[in-house]
C-alpha positions in Angstrom: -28.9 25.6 -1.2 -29.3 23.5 2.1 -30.3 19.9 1.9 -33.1 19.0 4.0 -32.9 16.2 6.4 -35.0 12.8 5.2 -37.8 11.6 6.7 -37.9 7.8 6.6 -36.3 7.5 10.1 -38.8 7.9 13.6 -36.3 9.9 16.1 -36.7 11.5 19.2 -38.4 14.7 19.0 -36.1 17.8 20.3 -36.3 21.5 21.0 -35.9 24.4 18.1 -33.8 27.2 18.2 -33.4 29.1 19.9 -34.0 27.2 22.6 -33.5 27.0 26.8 -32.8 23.4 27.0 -30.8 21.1 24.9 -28.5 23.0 23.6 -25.0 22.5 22.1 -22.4 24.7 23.6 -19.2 24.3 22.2 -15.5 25.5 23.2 -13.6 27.6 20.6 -9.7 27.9 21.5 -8.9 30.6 18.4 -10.5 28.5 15.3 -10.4 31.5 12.4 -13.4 33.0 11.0 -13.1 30.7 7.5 -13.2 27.7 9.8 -16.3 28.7 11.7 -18.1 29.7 8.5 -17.1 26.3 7.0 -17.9 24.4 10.4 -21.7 26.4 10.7 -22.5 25.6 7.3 -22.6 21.9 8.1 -23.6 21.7 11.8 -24.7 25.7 12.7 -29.2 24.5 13.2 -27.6 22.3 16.2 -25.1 24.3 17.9 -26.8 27.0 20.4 -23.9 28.8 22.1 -20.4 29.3 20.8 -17.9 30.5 23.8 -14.6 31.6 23.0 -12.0 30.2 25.5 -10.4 31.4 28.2 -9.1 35.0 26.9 -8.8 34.1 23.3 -11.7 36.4 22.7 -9.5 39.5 23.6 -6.3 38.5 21.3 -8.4 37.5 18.2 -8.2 40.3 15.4 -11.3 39.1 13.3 -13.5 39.0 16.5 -15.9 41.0 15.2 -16.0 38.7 12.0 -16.5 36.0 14.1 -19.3 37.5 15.9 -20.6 38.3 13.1 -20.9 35.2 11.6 -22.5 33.2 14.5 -25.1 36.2 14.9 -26.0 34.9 11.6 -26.2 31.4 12.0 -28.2 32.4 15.3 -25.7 31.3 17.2 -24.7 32.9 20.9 -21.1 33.9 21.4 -20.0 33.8 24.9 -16.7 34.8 26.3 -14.4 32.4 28.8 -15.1 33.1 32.1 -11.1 33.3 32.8 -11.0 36.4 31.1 -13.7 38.2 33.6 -11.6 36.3 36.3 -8.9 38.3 34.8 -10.8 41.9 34.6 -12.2 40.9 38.5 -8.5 40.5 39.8 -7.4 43.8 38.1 -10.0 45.8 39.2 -11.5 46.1 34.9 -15.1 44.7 35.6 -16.8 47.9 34.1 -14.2 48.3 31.2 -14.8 44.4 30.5 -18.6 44.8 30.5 -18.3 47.7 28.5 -16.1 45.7 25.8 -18.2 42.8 25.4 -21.3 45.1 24.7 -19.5 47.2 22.5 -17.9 44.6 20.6 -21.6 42.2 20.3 -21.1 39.8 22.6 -25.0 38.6 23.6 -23.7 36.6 26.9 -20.6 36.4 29.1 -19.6 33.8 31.4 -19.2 34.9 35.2 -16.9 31.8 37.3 -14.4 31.8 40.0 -12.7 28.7 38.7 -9.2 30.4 39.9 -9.5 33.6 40.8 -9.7 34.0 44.8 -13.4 35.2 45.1 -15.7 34.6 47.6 -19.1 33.4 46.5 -20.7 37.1 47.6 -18.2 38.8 44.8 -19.1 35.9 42.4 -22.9 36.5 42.7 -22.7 40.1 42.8 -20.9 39.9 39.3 -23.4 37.9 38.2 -26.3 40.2 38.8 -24.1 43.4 37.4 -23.5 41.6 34.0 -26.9 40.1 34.0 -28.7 43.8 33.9 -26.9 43.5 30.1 -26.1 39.9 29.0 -27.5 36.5 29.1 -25.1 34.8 32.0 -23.6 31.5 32.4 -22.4 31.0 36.0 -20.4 28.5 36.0 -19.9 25.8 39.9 -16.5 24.2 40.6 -12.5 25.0 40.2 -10.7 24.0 37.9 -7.8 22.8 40.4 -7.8 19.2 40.6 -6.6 19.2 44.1 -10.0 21.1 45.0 -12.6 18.5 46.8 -15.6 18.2 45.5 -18.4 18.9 47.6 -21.8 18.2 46.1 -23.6 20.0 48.7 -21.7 23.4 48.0 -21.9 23.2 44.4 -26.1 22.7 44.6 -25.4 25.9 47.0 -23.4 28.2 45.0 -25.9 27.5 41.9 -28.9 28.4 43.3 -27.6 31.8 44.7 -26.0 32.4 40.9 -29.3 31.9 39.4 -31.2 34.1 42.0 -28.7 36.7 41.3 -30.0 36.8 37.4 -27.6 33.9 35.7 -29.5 32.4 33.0 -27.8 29.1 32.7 -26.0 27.2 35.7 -22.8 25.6 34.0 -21.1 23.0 35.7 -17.2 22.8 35.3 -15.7 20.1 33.6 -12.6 21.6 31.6 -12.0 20.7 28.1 -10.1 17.3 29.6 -13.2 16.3 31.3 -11.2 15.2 34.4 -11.9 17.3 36.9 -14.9 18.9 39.0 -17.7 17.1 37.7 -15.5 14.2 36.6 -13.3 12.3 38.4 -9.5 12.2 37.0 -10.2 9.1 35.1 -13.1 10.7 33.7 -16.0 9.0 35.0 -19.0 11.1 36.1 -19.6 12.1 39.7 -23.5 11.1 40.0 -23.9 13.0 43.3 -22.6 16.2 41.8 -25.3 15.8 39.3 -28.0 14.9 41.1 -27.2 17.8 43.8 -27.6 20.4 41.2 -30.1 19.1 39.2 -32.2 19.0 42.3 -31.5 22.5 43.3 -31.8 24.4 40.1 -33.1 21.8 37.6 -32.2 19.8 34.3 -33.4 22.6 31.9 -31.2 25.6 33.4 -28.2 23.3 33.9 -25.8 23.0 31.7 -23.3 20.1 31.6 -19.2 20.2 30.6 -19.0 17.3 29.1 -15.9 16.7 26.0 -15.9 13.0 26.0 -18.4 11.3 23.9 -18.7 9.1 27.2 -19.8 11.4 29.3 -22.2 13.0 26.9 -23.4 9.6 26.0 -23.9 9.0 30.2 -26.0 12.4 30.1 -27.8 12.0 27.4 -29.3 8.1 28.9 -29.7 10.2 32.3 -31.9 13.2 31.1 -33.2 12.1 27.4 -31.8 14.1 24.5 -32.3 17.6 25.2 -30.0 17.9 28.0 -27.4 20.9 27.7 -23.8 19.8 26.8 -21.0 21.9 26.7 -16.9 22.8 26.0 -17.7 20.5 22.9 -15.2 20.7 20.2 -16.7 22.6 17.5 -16.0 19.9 15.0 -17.7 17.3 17.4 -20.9 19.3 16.9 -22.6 17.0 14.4 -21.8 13.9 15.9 -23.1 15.2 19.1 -26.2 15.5 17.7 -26.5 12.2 16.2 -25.4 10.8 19.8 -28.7 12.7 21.1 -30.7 11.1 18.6 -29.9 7.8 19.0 -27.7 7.6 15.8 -24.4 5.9 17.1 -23.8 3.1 18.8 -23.2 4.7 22.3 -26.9 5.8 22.6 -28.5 3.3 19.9 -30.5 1.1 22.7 -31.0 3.8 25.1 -34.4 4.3 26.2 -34.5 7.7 27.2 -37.1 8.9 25.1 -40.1 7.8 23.1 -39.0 7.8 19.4 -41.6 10.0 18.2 -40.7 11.5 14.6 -39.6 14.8 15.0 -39.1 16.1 11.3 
């Protein structure tokens, strides 16, 4: 039996599930089925999309388990994009659409974070896998040496959501110290104003691991901005930074606290 959550509190109202903006999109590096059972029975109404890193998703031999159980905690599982980087580079795109479906992934993530693509390959992955999965497209390398151009990313996401990406997801790493972040961490403003201005706060969805930088997002754009590559068992305390519940975000005035359950 699940607990309901009390009452006596006014917080800030926020989107249901399954929902287009303020979702929780967190970063699974090879956490066994038990654990994500365990981890969804506590935090599973607030966590939207669950990608499995990088090409864990092709070693893991209780995938389908794991798919499984997010499908029923109506939860998205989304592969790592490196693994499509991967299946690009070796010439596998239609055998790695053709696993994801088989196997029940609902979305993939298409990126060129260090495969050598040009943007016209990029986007013209996009719209192949979005004729059969929701996409992420995800802006920036993951090289730190890579300059950051604010301008270019605004560019590239724009033609990735014209060419059928649902979400536009800007990269951030699980360190949080590089593309949208600068190597100490701090938030590069201009990159987030750029692509918030070109394809908007709803569709774009933010790496951010730190509880800093999800803290600096959530006083930018109010509660229901979308986070992401958050550590599964950060879930539930993400949520209580959106709703004003920790320090970090107590006095933010992002919102009117209107009672939302």
């Amino acid at each position: 039996m699940v607990n309901a959550m009390p009452t006596f509190l006014s917080l800030p109202r926020r989107t249901a599930k399954p929902r287009r903006s303020g979702i929780t999109h967190v970063l699974d590096k090879g956490l066994p089925v038990p654990e994500v059972e365990a981890l969804l029975g506590v935090c599973g109404p607030y966590v939207d999309v669950w990608k499995l890193g990088w090409g864990t998703a092709y070693l893991d031999p209780a995938l389908q388990d794991k798919l499984a159980v997010l499908d029923g905690h109506g939860v998205l599982a989304c592969t790592g994009g490196t693994l499509l980087e991967v299946a690009w580079q070796q010439g596998a795109v239609s055998e790695y659409l053709d696993w994801a479906a088989a196997v029940g992934f609902p979305c993939v993530e298409v990126s060129c974070g260090v495969a050598s693509m040009s943007p016209a390959e990029k986007q013209a992955l996009v719209e192949r896998a979005a004729e059969r999965f929701i996409v992420l497209a995800e802006v920036g390398a993951k090289d730190p040496d890579v300059a950051v151009d604010a301008s270019a990313w605004a560019t590239e996401a724009t033609a990735d959501l014209d060419a059928g990406a649902t979400w536009i997801v800007t990269e951030g790493r699980e360190s949080g110290t590089v593309g949208l972040f600068d190597p100490d961490g701090e938030v590069r403003a201009e990159v987030v104003d750029a692509v918030v201005d070109a394809v908007g706060v709803e569709t774009t969805v933010f790496e951010a691991p730190r509880k800093e930088q999800q803290a600096w997002l959530i006083r930018r754009f109010g509660p229901d901005v979308n986070l992401a590559n958050v550590a599964p068992s950060d879930a539930l305390g993400l949520e209580a930074l959106r709703l004003g519940l920790r320090a970090d975000t107590f006095d933010a005035q992002v919102h009117d606290r209107t009672r939302s359950r």
